[in-house]
GUTOR-181082 format. One record per atom (N, C-alpha, C): residue in one letter; atom name; y, z, x. Coordinates in steps of 0.2 Angstrom, whole numbers, plus 5000, padded with zeros to 4 digits. Layout:
N
{rec "A", "CA", {Y, Z, X}} ...
END
This chain:
103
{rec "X", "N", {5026, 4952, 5084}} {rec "X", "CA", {5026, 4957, 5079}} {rec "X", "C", {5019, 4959, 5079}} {rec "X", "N", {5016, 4961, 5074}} {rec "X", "CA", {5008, 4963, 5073}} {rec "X", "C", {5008, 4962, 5065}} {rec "X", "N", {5002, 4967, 5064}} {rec "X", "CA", {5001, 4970, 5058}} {rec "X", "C", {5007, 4972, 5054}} {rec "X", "N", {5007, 4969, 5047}} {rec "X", "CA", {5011, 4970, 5043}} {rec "X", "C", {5009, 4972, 5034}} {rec "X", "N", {5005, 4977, 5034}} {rec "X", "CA", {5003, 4980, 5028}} {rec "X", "C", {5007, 4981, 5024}} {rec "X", "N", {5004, 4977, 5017}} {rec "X", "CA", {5009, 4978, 5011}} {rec "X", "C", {5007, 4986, 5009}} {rec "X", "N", {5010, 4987, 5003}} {rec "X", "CA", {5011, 4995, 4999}} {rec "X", "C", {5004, 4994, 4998}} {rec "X", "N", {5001, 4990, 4995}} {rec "X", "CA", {4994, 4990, 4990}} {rec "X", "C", {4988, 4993, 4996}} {rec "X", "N", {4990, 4987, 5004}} {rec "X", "CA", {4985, 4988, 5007}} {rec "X", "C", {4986, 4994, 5011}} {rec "X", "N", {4993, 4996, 5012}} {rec "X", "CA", {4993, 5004, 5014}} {rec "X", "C", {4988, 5011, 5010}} {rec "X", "N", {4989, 5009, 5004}} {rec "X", "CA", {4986, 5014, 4998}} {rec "X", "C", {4977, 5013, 5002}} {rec "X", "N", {4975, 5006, 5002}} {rec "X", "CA", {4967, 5006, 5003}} {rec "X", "C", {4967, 5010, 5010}} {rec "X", "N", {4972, 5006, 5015}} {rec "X", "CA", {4969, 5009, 5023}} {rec "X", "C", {4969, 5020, 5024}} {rec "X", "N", {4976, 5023, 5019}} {rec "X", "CA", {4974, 5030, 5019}} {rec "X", "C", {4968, 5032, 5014}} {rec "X", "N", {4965, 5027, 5009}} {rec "X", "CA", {4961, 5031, 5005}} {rec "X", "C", {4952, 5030, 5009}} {rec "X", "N", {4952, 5026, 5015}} {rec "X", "CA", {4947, 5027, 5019}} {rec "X", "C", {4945, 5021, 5017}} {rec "X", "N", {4947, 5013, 5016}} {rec "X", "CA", {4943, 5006, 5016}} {rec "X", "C", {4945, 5002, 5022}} {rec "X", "N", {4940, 5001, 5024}} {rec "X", "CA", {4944, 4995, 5029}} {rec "X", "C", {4946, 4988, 5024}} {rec "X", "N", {4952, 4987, 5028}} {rec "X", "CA", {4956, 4982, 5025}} {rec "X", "C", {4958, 4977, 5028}} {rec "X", "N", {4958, 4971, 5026}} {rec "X", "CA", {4960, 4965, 5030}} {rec "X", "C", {4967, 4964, 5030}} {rec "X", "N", {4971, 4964, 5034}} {rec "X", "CA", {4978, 4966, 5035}} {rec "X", "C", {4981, 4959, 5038}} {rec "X", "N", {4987, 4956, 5035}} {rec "X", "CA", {4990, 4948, 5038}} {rec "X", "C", {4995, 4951, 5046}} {rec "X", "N", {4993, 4948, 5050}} {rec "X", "CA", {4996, 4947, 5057}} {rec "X", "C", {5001, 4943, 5057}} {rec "X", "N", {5007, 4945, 5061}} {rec "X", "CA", {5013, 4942, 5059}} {rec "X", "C", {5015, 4939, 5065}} {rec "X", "N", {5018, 4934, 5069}} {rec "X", "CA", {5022, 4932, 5076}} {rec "X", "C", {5027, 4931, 5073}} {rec "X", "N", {5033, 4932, 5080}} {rec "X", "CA", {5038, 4927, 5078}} {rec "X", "C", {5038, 4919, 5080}} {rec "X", "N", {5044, 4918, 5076}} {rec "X", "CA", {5042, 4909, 5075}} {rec "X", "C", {5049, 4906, 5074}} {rec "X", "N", {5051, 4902, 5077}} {rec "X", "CA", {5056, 4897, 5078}} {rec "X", "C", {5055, 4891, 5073}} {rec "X", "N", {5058, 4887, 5068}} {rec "X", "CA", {5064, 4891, 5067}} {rec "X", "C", {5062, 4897, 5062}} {rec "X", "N", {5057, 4899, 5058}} {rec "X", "CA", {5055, 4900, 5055}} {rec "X", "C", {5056, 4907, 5055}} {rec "X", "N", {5058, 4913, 5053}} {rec "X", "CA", {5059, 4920, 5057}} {rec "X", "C", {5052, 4923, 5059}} {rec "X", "N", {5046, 4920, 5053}} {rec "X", "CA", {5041, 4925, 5054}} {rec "X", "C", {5035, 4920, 5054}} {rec "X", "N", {5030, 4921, 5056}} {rec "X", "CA", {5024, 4916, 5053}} {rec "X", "C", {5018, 4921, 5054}} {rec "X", "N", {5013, 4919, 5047}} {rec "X", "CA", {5006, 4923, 5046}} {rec "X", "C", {5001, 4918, 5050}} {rec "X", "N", {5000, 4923, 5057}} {rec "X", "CA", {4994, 4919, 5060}} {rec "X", "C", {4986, 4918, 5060}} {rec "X", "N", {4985, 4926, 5058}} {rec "X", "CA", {4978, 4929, 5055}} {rec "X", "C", {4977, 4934, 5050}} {rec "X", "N", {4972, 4935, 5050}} {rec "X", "CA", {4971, 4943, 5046}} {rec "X", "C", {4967, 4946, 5050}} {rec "X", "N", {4967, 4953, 5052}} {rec "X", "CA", {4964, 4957, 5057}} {rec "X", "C", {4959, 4964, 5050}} {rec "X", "N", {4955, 4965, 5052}} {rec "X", "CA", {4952, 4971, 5048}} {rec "X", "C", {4956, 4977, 5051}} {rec "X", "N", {4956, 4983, 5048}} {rec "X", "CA", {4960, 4988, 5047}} {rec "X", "C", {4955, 4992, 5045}} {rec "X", "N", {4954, 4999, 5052}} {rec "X", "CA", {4950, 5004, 5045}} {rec "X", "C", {4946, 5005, 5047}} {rec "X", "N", {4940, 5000, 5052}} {rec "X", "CA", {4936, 4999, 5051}} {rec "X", "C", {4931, 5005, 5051}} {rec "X", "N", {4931, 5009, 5052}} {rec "X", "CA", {4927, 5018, 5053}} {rec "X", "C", {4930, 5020, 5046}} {rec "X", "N", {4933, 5019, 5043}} {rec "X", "CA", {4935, 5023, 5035}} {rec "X", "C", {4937, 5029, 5037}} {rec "X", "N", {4942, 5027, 5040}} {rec "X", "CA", {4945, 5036, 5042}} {rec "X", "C", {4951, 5036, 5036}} {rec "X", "N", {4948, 5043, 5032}} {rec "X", "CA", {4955, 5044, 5028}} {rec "X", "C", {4961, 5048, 5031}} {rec "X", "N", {4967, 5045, 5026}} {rec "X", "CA", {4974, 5051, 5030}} {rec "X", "C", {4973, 5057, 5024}} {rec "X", "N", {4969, 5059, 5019}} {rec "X", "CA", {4969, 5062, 5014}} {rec "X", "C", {4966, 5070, 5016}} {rec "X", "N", {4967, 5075, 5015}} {rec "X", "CA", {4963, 5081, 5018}} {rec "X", "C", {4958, 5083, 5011}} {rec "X", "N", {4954, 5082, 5012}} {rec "X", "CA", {4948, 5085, 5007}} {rec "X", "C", {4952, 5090, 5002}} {rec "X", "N", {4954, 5097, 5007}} {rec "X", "CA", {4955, 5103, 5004}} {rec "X", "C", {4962, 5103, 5001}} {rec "X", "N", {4965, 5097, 5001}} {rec "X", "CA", {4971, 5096, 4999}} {rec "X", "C", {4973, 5095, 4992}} {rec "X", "N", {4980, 5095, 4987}} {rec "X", "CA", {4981, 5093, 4982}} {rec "X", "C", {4976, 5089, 4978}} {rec "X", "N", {4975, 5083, 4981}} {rec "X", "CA", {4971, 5079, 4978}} {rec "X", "C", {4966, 5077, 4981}} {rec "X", "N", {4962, 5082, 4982}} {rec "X", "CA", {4955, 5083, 4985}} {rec "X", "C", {4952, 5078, 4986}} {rec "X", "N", {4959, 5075, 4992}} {rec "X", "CA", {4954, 5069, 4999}} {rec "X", "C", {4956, 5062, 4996}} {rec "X", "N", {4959, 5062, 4989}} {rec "X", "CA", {4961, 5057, 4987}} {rec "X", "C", {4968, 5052, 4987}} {rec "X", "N", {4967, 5046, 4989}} {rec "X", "CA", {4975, 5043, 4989}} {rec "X", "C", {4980, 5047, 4982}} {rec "X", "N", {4985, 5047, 4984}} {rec "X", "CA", {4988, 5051, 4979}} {rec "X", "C", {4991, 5047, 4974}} {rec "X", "N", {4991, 5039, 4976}} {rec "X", "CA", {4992, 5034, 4972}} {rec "X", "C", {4986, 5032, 4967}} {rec "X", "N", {4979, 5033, 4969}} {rec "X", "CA", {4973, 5033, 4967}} {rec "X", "C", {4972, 5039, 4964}} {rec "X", "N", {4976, 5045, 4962}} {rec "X", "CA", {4974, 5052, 4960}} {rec "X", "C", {4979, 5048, 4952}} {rec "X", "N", {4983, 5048, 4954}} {rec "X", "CA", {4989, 5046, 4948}} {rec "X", "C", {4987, 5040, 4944}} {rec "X", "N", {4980, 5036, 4945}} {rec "X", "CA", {4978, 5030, 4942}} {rec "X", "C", {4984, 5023, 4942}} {rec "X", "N", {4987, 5022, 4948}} {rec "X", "CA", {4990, 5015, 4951}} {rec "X", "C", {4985, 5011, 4952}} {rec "X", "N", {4981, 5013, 4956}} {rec "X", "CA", {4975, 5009, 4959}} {rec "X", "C", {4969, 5011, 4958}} {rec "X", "N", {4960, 5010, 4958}} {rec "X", "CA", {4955, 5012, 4959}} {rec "X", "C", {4950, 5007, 4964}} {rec "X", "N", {4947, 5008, 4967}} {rec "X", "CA", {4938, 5006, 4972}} {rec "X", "C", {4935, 5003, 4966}} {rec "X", "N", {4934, 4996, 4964}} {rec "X", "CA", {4927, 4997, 4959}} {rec "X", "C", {4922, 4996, 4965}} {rec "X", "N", {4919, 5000, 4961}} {rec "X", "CA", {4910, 5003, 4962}} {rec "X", "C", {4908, 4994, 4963}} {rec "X", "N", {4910, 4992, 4956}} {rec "X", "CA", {4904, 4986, 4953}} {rec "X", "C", {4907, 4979, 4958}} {rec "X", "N", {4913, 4978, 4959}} {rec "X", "CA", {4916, 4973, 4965}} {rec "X", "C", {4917, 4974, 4971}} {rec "X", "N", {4919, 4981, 4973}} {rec "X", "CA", {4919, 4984, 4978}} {rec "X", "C", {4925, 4979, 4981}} {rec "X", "N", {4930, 4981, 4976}} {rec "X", "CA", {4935, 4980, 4980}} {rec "X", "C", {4941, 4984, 4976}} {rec "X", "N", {4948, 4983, 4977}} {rec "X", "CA", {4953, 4986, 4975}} {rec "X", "C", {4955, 4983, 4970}} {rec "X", "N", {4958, 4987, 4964}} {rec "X", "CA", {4959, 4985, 4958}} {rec "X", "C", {4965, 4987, 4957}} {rec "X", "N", {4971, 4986, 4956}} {rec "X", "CA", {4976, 4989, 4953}} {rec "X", "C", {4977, 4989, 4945}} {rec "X", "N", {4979, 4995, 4942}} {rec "X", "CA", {4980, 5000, 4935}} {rec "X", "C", {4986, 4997, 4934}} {rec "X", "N", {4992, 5001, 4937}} {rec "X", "CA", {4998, 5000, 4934}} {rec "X", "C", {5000, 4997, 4939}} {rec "X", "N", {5001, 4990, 4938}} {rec "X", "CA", {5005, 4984, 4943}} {rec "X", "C", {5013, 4989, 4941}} {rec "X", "N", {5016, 4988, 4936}} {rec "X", "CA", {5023, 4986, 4936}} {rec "X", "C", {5026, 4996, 4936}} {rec "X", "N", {5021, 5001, 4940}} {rec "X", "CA", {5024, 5008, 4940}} {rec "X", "C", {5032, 5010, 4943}} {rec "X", "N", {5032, 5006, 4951}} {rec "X", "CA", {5037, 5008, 4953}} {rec "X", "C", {5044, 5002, 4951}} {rec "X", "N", {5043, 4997, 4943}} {rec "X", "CA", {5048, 4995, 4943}} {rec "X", "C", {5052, 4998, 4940}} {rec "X", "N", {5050, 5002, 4939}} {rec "X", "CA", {5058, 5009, 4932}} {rec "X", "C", {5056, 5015, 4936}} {rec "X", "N", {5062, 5017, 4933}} {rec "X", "CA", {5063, 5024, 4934}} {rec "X", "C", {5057, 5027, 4931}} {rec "X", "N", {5056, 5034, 4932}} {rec "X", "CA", {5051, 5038, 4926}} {rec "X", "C", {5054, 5041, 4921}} {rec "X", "N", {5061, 5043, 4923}} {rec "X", "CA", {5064, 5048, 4916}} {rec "X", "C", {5069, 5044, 4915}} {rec "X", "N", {5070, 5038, 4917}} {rec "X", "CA", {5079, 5035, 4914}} {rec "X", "C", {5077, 5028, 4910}} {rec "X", "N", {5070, 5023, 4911}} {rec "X", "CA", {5067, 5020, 4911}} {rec "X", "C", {5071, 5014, 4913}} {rec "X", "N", {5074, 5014, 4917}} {rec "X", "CA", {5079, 5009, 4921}} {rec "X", "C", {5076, 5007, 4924}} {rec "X", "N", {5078, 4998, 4925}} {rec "X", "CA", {5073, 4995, 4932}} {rec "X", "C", {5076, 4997, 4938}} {rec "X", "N", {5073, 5000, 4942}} {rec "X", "CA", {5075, 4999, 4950}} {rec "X", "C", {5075, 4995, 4956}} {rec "X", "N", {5080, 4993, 4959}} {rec "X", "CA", {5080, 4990, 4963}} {rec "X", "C", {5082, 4993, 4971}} {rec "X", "N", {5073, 4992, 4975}} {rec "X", "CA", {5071, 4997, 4980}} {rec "X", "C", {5078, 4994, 4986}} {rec "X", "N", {5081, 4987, 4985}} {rec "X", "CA", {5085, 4985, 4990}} {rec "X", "C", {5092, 4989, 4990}} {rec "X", "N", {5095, 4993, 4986}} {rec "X", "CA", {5098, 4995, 4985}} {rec "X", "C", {5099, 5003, 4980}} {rec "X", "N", {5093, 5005, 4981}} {rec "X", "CA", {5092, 5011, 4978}} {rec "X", "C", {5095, 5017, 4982}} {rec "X", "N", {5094, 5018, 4986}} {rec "X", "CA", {5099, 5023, 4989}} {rec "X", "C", {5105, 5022, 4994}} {rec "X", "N", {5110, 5025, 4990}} {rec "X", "CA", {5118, 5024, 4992}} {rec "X", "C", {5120, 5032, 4995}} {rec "X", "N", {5121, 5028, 5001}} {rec "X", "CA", {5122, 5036, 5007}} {rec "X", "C", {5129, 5034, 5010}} {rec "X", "N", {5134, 5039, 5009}} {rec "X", "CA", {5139, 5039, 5012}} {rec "X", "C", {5139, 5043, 5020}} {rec "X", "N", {5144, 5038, 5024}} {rec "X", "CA", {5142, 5039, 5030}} {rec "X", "C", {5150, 5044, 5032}} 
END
C-alpha cells in the first residue's frame, strides 16, 4: 500500500503544510499494518489558486473547521463534530451509507 492521509491531514497537505502522513503495508493476518510516517508537502505546495473563491485558502479553513496556529505552529481543529449532521435537517449522518444509488 502507501500513504494513507486522513480528512484532517488532507485539509493541511492542500493548504500548503508539510505533513507527516502514516504509511500503510499489507500484513498477514492482519489486513493492514502502520509501518512509518513519511513528511508530505515538503515544498508547501498549495492546491488553492490565490485568485480563487477563497483567496488561496483550504476551503475547510476558509469556513473555520480548522486553522495554522501562528503560536504552536501546528493544526488546530474549530469544529471537530461538523460533518456529523446534516446542516439543514440536523440529522446524524452516516458517511458509510449515505448515498443510496439505484443500479
Amino acid at each position: 500500500m502507501s500513504f494513507t492521509a486522513s480528512a484532517f491531514e488532507s485539509f493541511q497537505l492542500g493548504a500548503g503544510h508539510p505533513t507527516m502522513v502514516g504509511t500503510w503495508m499489507r500484513s498477514f493476518p492482519v489486513p493492514t499494518k502502520l509501518t512509518h510516517y513519511t513528511l508530505l508537502n515538503k515544498k508547501g505546495v498549495k492546491a488553492w489558486a490565490p485568485d480563487g473563491p477563497t483567496q488561496g485558502r483550504c476551503i475547510w479553513e476558509y469556513h473555520d473547521l480548522w486553522r495554522w496556529s501562528s503560536t504552536t505552529d501546528r493544526p488546530v481543529i474549530l469544529r471537530e463534530n461538523y460533518f456529523k449532521r446534516h446542516p439543514d435537517t440536523g440529522k446524524e449522518v452516516s458517511h458509510l451509507f449515505s448515498e443510496k444509488r439505484k443500479f
